[in-house]
PAZAPA-4460 file (N, C-alpha, C; in steps of 0.05 Angstrom, whole numbers, plus 32768, in hexadecimal, padded with zeros to 4 digits):
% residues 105
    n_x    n_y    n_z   ca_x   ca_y   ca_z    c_x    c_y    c_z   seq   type   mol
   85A4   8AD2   7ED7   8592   8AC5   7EC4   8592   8AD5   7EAA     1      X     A
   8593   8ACD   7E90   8596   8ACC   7E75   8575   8AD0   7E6E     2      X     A
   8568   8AE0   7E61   8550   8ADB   7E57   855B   8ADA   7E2D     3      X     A
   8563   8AC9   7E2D   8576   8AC7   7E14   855F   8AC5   7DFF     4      X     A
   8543   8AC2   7E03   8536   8AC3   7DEF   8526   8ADD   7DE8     5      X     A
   852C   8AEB   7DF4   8522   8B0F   7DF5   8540   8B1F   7DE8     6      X     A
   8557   8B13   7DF8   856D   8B24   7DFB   857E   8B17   7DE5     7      X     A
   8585   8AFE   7DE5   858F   8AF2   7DCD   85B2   8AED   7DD1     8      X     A
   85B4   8AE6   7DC3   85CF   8AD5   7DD3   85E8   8AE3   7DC3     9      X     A
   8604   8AEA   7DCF   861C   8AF0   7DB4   8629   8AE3   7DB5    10      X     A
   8634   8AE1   7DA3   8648   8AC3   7D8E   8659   8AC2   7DAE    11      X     A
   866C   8ADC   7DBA   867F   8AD4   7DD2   866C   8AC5   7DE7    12      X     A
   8653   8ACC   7DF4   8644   8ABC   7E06   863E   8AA6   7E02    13      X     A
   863D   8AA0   7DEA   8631   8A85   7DDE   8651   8A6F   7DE5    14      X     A
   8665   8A81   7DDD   8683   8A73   7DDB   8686   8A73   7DF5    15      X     A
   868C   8A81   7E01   868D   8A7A   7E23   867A   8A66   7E36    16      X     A
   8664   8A68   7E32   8652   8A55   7E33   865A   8A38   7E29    17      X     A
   865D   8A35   7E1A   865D   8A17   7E05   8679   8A0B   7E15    18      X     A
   8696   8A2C   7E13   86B5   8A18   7E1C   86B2   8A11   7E39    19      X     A
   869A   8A23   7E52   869F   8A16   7E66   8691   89F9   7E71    20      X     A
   867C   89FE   7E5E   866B   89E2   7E69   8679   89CC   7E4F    21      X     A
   8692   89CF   7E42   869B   89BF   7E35   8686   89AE   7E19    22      X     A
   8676   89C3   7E11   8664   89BA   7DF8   8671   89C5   7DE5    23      X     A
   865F   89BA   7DC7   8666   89C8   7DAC   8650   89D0   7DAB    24      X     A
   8640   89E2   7D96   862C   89ED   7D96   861C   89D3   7D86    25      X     A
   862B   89C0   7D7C   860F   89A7   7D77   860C   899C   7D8E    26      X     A
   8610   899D   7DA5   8611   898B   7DBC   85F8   899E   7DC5    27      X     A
   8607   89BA   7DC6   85E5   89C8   7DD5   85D5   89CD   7DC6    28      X     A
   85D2   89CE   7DAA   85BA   89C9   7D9D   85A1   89B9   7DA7    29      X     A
   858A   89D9   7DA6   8574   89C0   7DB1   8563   89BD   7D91    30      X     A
   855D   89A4   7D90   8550   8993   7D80   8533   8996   7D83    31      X     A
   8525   8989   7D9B   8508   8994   7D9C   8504   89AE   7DA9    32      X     A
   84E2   89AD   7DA3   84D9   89CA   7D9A   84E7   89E0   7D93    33      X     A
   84F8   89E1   7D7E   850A   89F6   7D78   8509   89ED   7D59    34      X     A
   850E   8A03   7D3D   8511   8A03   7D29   852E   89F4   7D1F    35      X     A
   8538   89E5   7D2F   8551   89DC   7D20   8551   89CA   7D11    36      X     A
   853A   89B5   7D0F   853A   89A3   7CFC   8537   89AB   7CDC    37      X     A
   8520   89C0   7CDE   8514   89D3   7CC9   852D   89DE   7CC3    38      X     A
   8541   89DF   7CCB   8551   89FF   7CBF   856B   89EC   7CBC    39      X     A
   8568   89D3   7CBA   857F   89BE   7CB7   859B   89BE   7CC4    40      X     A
   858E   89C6   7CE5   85A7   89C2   7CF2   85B1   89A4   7D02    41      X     A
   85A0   8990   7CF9   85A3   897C   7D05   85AC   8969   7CF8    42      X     A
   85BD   8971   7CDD   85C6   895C   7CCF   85E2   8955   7CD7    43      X     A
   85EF   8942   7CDA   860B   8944   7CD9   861A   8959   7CD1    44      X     A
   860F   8950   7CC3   862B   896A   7CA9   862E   8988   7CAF    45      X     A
   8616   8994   7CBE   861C   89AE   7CC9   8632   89B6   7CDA    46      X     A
   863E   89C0   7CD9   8650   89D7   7CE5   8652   89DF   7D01    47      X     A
   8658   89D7   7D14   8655   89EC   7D2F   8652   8A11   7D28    48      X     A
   8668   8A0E   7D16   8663   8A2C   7D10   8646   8A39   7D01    49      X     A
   8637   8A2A   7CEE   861E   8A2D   7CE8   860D   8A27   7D00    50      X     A
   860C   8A10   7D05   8600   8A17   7D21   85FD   8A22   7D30    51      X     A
   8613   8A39   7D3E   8620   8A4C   7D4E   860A   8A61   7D47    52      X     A
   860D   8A6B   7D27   8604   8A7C   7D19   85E7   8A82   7D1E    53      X     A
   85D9   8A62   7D1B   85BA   8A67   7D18   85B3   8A64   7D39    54      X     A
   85C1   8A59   7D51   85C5   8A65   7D63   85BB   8A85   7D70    55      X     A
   85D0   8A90   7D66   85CD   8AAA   7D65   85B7   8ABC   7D55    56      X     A
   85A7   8AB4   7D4C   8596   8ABF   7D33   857A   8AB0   7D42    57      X     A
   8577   8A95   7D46   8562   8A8B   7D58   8567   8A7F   7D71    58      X     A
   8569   8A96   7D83   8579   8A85   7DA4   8567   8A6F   7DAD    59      X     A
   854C   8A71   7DA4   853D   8A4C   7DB2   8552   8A35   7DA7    60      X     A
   8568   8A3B   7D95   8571   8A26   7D90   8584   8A18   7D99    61      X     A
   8587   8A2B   7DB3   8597   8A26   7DCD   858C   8A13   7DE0    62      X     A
   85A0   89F5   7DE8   858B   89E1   7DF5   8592   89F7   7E18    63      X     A
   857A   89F2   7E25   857E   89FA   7E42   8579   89E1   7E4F    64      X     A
   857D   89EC   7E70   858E   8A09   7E7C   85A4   8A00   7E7B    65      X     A
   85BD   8A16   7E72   85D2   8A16   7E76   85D5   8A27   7E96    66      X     A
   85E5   8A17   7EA2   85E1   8A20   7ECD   85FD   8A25   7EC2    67      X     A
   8602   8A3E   7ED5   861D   8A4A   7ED6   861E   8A50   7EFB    68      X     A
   862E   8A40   7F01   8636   8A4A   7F27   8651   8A4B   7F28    69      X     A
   8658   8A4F   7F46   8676   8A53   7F45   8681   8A36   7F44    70      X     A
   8674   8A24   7F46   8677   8A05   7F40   867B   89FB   7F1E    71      X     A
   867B   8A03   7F0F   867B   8A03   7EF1   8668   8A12   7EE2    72      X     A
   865D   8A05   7EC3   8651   8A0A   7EB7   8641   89F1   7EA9    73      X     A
   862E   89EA   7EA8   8621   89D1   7EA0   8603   89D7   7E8E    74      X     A
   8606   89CE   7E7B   85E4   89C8   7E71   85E3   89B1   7E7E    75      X     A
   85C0   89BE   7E87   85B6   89A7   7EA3   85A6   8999   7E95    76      X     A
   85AB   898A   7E85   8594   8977   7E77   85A3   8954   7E82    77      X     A
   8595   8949   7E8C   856F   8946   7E9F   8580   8960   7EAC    78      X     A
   856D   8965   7EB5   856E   897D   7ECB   857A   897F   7EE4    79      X     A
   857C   8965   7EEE   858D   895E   7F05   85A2   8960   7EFE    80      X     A
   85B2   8963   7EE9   85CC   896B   7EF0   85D5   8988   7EFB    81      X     A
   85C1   898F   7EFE   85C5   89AC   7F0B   85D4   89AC   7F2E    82      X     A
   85C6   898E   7F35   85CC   8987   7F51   85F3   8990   7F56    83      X     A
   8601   8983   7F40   8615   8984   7F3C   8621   89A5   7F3D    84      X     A
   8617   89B2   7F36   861F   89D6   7F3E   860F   89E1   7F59    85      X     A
   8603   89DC   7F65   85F2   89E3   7F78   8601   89D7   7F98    86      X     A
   85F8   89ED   7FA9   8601   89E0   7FC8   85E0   89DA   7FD5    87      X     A
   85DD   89BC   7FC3   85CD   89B1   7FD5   85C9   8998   7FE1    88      X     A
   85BF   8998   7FFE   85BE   8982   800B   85B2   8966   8007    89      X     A
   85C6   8959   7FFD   85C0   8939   7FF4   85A8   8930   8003    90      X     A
   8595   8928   7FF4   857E   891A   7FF9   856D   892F   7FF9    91      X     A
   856E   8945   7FF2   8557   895C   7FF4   8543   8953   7FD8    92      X     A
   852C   894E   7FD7   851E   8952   7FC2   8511   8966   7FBB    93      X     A
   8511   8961   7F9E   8508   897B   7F89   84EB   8969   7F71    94      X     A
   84DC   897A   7F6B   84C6   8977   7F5C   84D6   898C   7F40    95      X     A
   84CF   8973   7F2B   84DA   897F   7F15   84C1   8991   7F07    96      X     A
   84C7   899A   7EEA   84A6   89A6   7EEB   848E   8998   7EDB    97      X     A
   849F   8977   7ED5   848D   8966   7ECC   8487   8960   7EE2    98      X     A
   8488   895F   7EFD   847C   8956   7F10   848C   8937   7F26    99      X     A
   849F   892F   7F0F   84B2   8927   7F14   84C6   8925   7F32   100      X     A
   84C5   8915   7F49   84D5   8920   7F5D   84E5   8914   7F5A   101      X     A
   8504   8926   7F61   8529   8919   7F60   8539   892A   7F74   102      X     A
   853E   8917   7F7A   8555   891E   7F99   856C   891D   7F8E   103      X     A
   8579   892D   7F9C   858F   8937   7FA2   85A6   8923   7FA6   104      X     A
   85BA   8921   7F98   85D3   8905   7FA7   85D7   890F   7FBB   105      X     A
***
């Protein structure tokens, strides 16, 4: 586990991160509660590489969780795609932490 908002992220983690779960850094850009709208990273016209940048300078602007297993690498947004890296037993249910319950394929 990453506490990437204490520890903070480097340009190579961020790049390894992004080529194995197959993102660009506007794909993992998180949008809410995070300063990216304010700091104009949500316009088209920005850069992956500016983005990358303010990335690195404000890591909340990293969307989570990015799940890393020996099964791939995925940002788990909904969150059940996590099911997809995980060895678990189809039909097991889970309580999300909206309260939310989702089973397992």
């Amino acid at each position: 586990m990453v506490e990437y908002l204490k520890t903070g992220w480097t340009r190579e983690q961020l790049q390894a991160l992004f080529a194995a779960a197959n993102l660009t850094p506007k794909q993992a850009l998180r949008t809410s509660k995070s300063p990216a709208e304010k700091l104009g990273l949500t316009d088209p016209a920005v850069s992956d590489e500016a983005i990358l940048d303010a990335m690195l300078e404000h890591p909340v602007l990293v969307n989570r969780p990015i799940v890393c297993t020996e099964k791939g690498v995925a940002l788990c947004r909904p969150s059940e795609v996590v099911f997809s890296l995980l060895e678990v037993v189809p039909g097991t249910t889970f309580i999300k932490e909206d309260g939310e319950v989702v089973t397992a394929p």
